[in-house]
C-alpha positions as CSV (number, residue, x, y, z in Angstrom):
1,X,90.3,14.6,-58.5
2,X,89.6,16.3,-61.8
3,X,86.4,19.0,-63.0
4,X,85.0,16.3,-64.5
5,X,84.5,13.9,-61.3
6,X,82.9,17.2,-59.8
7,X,80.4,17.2,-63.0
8,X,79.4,14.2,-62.1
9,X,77.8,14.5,-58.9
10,X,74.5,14.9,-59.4
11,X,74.1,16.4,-55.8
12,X,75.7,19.3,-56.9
13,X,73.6,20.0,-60.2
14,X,76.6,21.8,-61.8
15,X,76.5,22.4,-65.7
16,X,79.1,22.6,-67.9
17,X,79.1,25.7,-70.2
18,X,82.2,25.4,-71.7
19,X,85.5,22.9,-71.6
20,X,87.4,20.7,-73.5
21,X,87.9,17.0,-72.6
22,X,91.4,17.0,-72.0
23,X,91.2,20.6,-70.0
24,X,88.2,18.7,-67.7
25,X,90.4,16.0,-66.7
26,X,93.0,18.1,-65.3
27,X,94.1,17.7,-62.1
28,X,92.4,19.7,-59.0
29,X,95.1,20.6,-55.9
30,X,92.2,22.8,-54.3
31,X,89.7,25.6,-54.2
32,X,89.5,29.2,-54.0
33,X,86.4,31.4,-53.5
34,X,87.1,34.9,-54.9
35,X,84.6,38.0,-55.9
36,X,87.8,40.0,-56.8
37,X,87.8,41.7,-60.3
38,X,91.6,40.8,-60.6
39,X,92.5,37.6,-58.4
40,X,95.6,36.3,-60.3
41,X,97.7,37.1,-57.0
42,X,96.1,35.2,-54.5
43,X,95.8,31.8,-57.3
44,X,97.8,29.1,-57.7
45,X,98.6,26.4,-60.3
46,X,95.9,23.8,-60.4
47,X,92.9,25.3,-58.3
48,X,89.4,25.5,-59.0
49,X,88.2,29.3,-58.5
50,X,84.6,30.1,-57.2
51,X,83.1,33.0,-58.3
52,X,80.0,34.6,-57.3
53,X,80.1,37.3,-59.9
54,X,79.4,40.3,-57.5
55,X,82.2,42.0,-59.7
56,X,80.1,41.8,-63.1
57,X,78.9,44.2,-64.4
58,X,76.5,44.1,-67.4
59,X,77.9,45.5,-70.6
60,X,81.6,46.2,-69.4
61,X,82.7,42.6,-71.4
62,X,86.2,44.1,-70.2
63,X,86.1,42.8,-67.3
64,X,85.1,39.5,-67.9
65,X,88.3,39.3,-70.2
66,X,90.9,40.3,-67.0
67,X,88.9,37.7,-64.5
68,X,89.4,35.2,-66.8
69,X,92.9,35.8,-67.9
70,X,93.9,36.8,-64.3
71,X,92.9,32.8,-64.1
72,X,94.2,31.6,-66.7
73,X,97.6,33.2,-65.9
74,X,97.4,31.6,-62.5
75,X,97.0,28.1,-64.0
76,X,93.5,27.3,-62.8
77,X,92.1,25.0,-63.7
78,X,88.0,26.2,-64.1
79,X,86.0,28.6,-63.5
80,X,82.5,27.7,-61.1
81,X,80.4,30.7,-62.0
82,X,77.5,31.3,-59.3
83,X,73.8,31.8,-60.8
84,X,72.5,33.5,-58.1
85,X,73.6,36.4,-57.8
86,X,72.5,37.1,-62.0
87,X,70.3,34.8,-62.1
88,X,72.4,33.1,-64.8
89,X,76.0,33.2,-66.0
90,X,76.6,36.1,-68.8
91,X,77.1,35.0,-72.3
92,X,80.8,37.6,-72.1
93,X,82.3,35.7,-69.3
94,X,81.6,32.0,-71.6
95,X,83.2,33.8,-74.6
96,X,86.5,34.7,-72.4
97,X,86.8,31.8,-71.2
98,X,86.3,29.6,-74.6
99,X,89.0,32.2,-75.4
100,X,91.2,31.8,-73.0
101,X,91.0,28.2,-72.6
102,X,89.5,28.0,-69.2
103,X,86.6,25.4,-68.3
104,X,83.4,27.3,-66.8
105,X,80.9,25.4,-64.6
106,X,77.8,26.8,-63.9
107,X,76.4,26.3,-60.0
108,X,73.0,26.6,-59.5
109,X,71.5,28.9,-56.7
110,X,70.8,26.0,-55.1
111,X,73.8,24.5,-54.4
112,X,76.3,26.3,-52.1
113,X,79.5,27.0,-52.5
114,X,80.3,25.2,-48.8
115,X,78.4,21.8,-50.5
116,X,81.5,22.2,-53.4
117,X,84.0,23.0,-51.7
118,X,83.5,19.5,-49.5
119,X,82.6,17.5,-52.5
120,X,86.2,18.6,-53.7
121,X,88.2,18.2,-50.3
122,X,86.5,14.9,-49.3
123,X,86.9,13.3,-53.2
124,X,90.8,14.1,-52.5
125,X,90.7,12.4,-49.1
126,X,89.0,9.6,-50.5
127,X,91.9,9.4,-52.7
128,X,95.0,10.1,-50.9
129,X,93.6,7.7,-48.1
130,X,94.2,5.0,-50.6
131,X,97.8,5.9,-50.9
132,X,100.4,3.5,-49.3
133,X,100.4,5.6,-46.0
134,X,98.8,5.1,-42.9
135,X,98.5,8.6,-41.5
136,X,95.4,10.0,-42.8
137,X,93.0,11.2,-40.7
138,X,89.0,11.7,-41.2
139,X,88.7,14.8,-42.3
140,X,86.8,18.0,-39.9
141,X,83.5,18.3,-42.0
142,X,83.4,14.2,-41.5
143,X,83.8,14.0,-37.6
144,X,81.3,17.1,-37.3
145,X,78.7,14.8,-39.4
146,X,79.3,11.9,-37.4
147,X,79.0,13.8,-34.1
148,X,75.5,15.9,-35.3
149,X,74.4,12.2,-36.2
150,X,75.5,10.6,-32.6
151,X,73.6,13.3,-31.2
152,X,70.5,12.5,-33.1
153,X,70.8,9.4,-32.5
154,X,71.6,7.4,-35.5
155,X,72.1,3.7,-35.0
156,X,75.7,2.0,-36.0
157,X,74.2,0.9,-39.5
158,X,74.4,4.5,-40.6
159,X,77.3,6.1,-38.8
160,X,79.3,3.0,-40.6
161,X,78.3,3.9,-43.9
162,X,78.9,8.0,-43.5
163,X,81.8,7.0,-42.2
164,X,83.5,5.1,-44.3
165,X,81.5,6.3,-47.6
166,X,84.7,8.4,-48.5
167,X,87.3,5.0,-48.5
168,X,85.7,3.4,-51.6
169,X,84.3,0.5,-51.8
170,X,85.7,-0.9,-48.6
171,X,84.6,-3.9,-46.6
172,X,84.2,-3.1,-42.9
173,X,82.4,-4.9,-40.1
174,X,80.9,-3.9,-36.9
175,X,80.8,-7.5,-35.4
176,X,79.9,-8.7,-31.8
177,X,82.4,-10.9,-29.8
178,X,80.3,-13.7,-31.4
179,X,80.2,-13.1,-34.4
180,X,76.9,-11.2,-35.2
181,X,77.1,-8.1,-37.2
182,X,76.0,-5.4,-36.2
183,X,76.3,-2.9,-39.3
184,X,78.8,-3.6,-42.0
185,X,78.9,-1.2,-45.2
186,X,77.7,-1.9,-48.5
187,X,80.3,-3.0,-49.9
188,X,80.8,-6.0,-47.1
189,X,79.2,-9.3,-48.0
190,X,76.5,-10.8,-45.0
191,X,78.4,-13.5,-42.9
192,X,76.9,-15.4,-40.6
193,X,78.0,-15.6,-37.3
194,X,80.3,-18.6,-37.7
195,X,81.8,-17.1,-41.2
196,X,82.3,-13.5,-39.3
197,X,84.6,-15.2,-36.7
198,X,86.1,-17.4,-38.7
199,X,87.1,-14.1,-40.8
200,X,88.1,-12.7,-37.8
201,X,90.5,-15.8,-36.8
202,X,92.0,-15.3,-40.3
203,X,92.7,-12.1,-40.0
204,X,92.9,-9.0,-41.0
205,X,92.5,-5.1,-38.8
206,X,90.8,-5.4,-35.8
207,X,89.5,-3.3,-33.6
208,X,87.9,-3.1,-29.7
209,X,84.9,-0.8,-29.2
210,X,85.3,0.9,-25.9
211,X,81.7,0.7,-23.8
212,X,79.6,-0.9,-21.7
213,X,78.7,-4.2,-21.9
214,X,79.4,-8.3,-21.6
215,X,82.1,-10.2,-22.9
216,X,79.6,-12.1,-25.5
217,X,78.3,-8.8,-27.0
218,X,81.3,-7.0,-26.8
219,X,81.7,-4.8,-30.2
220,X,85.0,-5.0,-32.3
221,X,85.2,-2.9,-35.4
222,X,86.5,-5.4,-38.0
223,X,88.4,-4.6,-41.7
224,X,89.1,-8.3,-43.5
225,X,91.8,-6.2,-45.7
226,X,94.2,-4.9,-43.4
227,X,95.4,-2.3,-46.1
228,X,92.0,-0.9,-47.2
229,X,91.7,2.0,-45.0
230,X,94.2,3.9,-42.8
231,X,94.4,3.1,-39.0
232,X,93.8,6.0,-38.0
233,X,90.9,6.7,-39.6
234,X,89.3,3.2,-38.2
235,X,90.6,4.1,-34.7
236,X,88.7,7.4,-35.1
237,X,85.3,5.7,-36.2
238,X,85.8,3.5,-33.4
239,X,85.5,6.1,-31.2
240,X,82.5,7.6,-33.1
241,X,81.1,3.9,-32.4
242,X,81.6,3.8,-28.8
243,X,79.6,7.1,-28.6
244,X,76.4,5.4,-30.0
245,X,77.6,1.7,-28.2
246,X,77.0,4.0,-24.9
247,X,73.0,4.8,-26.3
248,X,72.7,0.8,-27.2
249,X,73.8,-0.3,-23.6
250,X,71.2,2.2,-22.3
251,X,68.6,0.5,-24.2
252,X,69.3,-2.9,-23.8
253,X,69.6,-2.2,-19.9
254,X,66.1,-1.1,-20.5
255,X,64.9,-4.4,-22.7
256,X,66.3,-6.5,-19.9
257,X,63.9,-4.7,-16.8
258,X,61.2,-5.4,-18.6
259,X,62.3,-9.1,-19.4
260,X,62.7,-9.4,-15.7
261,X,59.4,-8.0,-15.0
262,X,57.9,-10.5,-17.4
263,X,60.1,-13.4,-15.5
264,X,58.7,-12.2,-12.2
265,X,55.0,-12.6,-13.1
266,X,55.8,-15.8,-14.6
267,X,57.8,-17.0,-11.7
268,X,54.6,-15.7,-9.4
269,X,52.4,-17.1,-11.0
270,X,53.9,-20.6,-10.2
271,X,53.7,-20.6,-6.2
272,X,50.1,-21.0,-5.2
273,X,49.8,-21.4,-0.9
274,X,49.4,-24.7,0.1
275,X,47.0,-26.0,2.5
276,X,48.5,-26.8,6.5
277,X,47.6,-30.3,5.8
278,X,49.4,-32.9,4.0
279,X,51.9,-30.1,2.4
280,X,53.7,-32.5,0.5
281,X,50.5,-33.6,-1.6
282,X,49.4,-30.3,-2.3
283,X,52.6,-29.1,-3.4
284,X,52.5,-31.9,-6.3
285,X,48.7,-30.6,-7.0
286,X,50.5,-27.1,-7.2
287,X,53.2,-28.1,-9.7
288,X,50.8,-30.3,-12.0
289,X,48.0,-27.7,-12.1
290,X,47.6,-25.0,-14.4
291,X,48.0,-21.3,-14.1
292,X,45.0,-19.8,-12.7
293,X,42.8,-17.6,-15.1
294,X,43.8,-14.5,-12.9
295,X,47.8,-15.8,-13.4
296,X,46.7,-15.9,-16.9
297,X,45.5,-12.7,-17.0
298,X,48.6,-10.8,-15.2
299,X,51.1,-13.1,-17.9
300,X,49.0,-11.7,-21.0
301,X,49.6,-7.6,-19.6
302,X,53.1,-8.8,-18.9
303,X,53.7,-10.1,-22.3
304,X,52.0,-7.4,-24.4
305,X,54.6,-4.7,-21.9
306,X,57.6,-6.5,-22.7
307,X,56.7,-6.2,-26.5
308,X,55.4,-9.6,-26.9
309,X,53.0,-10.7,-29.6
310,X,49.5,-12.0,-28.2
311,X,48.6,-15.8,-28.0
312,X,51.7,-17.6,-28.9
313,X,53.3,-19.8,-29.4
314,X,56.1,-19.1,-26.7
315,X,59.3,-20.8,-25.5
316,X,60.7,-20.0,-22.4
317,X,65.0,-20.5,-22.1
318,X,66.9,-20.6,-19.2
319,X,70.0,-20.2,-19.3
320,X,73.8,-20.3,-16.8
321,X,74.2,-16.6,-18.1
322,X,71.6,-14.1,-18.8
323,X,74.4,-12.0,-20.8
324,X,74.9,-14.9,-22.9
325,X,71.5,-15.5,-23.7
326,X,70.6,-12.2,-24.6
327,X,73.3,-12.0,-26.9
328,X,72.6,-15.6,-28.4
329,X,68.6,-14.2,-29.2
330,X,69.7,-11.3,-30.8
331,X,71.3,-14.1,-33.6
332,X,67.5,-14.8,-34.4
333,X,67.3,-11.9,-36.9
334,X,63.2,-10.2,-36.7
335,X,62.4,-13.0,-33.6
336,X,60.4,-11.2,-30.6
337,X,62.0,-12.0,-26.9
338,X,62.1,-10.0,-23.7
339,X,65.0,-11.5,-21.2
340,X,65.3,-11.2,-17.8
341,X,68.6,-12.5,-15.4
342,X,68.7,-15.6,-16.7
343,X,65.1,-16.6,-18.0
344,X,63.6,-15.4,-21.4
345,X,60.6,-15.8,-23.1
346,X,60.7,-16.4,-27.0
347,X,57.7,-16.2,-29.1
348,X,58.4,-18.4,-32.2
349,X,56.2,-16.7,-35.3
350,X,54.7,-20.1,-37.4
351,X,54.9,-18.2,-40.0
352,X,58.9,-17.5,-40.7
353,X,59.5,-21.6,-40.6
354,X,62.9,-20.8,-38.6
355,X,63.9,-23.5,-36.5
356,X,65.1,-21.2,-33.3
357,X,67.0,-23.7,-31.5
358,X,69.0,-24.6,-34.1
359,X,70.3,-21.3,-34.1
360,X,70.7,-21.0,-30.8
361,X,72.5,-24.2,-31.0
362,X,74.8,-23.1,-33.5
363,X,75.4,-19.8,-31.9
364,X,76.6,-21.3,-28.2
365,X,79.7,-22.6,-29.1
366,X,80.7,-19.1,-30.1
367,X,79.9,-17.6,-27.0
368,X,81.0,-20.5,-25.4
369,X,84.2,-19.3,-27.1
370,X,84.2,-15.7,-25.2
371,X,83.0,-16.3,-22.0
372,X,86.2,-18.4,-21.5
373,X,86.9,-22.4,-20.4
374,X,85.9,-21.6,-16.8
375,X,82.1,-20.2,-18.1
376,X,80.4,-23.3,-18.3
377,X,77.9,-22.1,-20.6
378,X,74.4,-23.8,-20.2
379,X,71.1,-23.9,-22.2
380,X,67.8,-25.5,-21.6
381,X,64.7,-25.3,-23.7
382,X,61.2,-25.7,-22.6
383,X,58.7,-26.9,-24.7
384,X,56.5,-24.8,-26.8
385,X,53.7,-23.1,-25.2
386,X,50.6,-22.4,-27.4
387,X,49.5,-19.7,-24.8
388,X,50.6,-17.6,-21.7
389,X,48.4,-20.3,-19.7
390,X,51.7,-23.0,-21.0
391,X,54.2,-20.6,-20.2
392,X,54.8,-21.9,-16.2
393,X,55.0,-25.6,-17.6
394,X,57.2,-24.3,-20.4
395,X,59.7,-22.6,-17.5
396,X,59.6,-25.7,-15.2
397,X,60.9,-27.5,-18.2
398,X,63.8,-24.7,-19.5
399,X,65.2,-25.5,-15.9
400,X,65.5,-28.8,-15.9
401,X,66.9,-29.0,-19.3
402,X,69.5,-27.1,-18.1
403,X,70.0,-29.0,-15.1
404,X,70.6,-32.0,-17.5
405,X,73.1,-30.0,-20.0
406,X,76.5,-31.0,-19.6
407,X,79.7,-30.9,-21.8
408,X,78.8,-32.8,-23.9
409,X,75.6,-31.3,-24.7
410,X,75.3,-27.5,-23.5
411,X,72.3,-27.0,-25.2
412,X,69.7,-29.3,-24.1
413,X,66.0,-29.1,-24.9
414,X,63.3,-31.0,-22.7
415,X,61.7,-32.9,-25.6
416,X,65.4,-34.3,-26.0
417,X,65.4,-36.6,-22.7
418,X,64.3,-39.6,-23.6
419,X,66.5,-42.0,-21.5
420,X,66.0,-42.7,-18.0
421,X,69.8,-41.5,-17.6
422,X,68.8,-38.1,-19.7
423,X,65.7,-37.9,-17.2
424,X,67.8,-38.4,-14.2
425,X,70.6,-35.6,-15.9
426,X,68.0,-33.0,-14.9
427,X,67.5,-33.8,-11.0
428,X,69.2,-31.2,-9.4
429,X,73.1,-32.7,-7.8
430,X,72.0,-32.0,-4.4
431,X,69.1,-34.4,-4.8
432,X,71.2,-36.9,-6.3
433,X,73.7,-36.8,-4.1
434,X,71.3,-37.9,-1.0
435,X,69.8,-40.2,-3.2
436,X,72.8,-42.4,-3.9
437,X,73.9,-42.0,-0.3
438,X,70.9,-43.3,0.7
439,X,70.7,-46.7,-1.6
440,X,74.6,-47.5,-2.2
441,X,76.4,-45.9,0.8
442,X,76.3,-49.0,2.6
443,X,78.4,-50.5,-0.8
444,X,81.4,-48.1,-0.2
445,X,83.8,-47.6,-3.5
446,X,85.0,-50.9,-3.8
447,X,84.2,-54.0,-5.5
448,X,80.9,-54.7,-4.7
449,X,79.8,-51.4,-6.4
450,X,81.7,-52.3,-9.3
451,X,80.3,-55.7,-9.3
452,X,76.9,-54.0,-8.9
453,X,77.5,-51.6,-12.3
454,X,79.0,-54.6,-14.3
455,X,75.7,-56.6,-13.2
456,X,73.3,-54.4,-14.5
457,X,75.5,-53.5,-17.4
458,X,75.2,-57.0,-18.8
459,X,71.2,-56.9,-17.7
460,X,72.1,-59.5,-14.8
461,X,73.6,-62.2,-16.5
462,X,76.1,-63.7,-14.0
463,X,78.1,-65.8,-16.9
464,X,78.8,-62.4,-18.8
465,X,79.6,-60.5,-15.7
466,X,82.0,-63.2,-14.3
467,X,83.8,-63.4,-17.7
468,X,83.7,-59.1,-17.5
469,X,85.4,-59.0,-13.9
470,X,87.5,-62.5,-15.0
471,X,85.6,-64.0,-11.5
472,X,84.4,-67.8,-11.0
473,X,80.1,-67.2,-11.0
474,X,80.0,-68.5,-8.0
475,X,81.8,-65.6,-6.5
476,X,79.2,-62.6,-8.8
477,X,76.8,-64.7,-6.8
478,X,78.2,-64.1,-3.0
479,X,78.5,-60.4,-4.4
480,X,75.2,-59.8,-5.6
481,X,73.6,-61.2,-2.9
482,X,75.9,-59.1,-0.3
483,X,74.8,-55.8,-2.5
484,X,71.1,-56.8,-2.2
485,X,71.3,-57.7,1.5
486,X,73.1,-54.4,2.0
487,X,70.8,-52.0,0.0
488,X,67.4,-53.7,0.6
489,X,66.7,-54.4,-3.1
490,X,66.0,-57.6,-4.5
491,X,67.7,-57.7,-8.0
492,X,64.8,-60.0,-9.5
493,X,62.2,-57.3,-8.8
494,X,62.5,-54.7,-12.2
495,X,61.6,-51.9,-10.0
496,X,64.6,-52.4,-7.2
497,X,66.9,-52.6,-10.2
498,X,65.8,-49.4,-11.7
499,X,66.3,-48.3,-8.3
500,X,69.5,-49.5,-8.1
501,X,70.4,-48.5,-11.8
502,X,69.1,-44.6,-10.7
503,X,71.6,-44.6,-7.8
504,X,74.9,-45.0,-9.8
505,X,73.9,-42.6,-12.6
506,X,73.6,-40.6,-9.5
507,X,76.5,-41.4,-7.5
């Protein structure tokens, strides 16, 4: 830290009224505020003195000459002459220090001497942080800062950056457990969710942020060079983090009420009361109808509360975790959503071109990756909705999608199912359970189901399915026609087969 580093903060506004070059780059070991006509005692080597100049006295160029030589005998290493007090620093305390070889800053009135004093103190944390040693500490004036900001409740984007805008130009991360970042200083390069945690799996200081919240949006405080700032220090931002992580939980808590709210209409909106008579029809008329204006007009309210553009388009998501999936939408940077338990509603803006389940696809690995192998992470997508009178079909769709997600495809959007086996993915297991018990249980396990399978799978041809199960024909044929005799189907008849065919991809 040297007079000139302090000259050059144009915060301050400080002028230089006299100095050499080599005298300003001397070095500074602190500061001392004196209004003493002699202060050569209570100096030492290498300090910068603060004067207010309540000892001057106009015409008595005397004692300008024993202030300055009291600091030049003490070794300081310049004068910062006050201008308020005189409105502007005399011409006799310049000359004695040109004479005695001592640099003389002026400080403006307003500029305190408090603001100077910090600039100096922090400037020399900044640089002895930098120092092979890990025990630095933020300094006081730092911590009170961050604390006044918590309280006002500054977000995590600018308590990063004041806290850490004393270390240089160091690259620090406030990244979820997936990956997203939260705040990162200016020096830090954007990553995207897959480059942030494969940083993270490389290496480098990492840190938990204690505070409420799920395992997928979990906050770590994340330093890719493990020697850029002292430990300490990060462990004491992170604990300035998981003051304002405690305001963030508040407010998602908040986001996710009204997403339910939103959910509930929606889900309302999809029983109608079904007549006494022939409940079975009317509960297919129900399903296939749309919502009614007045359902309409409740989803439209609902929308607008949970902070959801008007008229579309929309995408409702359902999803195994409602945790996860409120983690996963804040990866679409700018994209409105409300979220309830496990449902959310996605308005997809024509106008930004994203493709939103891309993202979301290539986000769910990664919080596949937190929640653990026994999460069993699952996505469906509805279709898009041009209105909130699409939004029940849109739903209806989200949960069978995710019905048909599996490990191989956790992610599964309803325009995607475009195989009778994809169709049948979606039917929920209990259903398919009774439905295979029903058309193969009298088949058992053994080899006339496996006959059955072989048949269909070489689209009935008895030469290719005899030379499959190394059988004489003759012998497919006494099988076959004990599965049809057993089941009721007729294997000529397209319809029985697809029965047949619907059974095993249930079984």
């Amino acid at each position: 830290m040297h007079v000139l580093d302090l000259l050059q903060l144009d915060s301050l506004g400080l002028s230089l009224l006299w100095g050499e070059e080599t005298l300003l780059g001397q070095e500074v070991v602190g500061v001392t505020a004196t209004d003493l006509e002699e202060p050569g005692r209570f100096l030492g080597p290498g300090e910068l003195v603060l004067s207010g100049l309540v000892w001057w006295a106009e015409g008595d160029e005397a004692k300008a000459d024993r202030f300055v030589s009291a600091l030049a005998d003490a070794g300081a290493t310049a004068l910062l002459a006050g201008e308020e007090t005189h409105g502007t620093v005399p011409a006799a305390l310049v000359d004695a220090c040109r004479a005695h070889r001592v640099p003389l800053v002026a400080v403006p009135a307003r500029t305190s001497f408090r603001a100077v004093t910090e600039a100096v103190y922090l400037r020399q944390w900044g640089d002895l942080s930098r120092r092979p040693t890990r025990l630095f500490a933020l300094p006081e004036i730092v911590r009170g800062e961050l604390s006044r900001l918590v309280e006002e409740g500054a977000g995590p984007s600018e308590l990063l950056e004041r806290a850490c805008a004393h270390l240089g130009r160091v690259s620090c991360y406030l990244l979820t457990a997936a990956g997203r970042t939260v705040a990162r200083t200016p020096a830090a390069p954007a990553l995207t969710a897959v480059q942030a945690s494969a940083a993270v799996a490389r290496g480098g200081f990492r840190l938990h942020i204690e505070g409420a919240g799920s395992p997928y949006d979990a906050w770590q405080l994340f330093v890719p060079d493990p020697d850029a700032a002292p430990p300490r220090v990060l462990h004491e931002i992170a604990d300035v983090l998981a003051r304002c992580r405690q305001g963030q939980s508040r407010r998602h808590a908040a986001e996710r009420l009204a997403g339910q709210e939103l959910v509930g209409v929606l889900e309302s909106a999809q029983t109608l009361p079904a007549p006494r008579t022939a409940p079975a029809a009317a509960a297919a008329a129900a399903a296939a109808a749309p919502a009614a204006p007045a359902d309409t007009g409740a989803l439209e309210e609902a929308l607008a509360v949970a902070g959801l553009p008007a008229g579309g388009p929309y995408r409702v998501l359902a999803a195994t975790s409602g945790d996860a999936l409120a983690e996963a939408l804040r990866h679409l940077d700018g994209a409105a959503y409300a979220v309830g338990r496990s449902v959310a509603v996605l308005h997809e803006d024509p106008a930004t071109g994203a493709d939103t389940v891309s993202l979301l696809r290539s986000v769910w690995p990664l919080l596949g990756q937190c929640g653990g192998a026994g999460a069993g992470l699952r996505l469906g997508v509805g279709a898009p909705a041009a209105g909130a009178e699409g939004l029940r079909g849109s739903l209806q769709q989200a949960r069978f999608a995710l019905t048909a997600a599996d490990d191989g495809c956790p992610v599964r959007e309803v325009e995607e199912l475009d195989t009778l086996g994809e169709l049948m993915g979606g039917v929920p297991t209990e259903v398919r359970s009774v439905f295979a018990a029903r058309i193969l249980g009298a088949l058992g396990d053994g080899m006339l189901r496996e006959t059955l399978e072989v048949f269909l799978a070489n689209n009935c041809s008895w030469a290719r399915t005899a030379e499959a199960l190394h059988l004489h024909v003759n012998t497919v044929h006494y099988r076959i026609e004990r599965v049809e005799l057993l089941t009721g189907r007729d294997l000529s008849r397209l319809d029985h087969k697809l029965d047949l065919y619907a059974a095993l991809r249930c079984g």
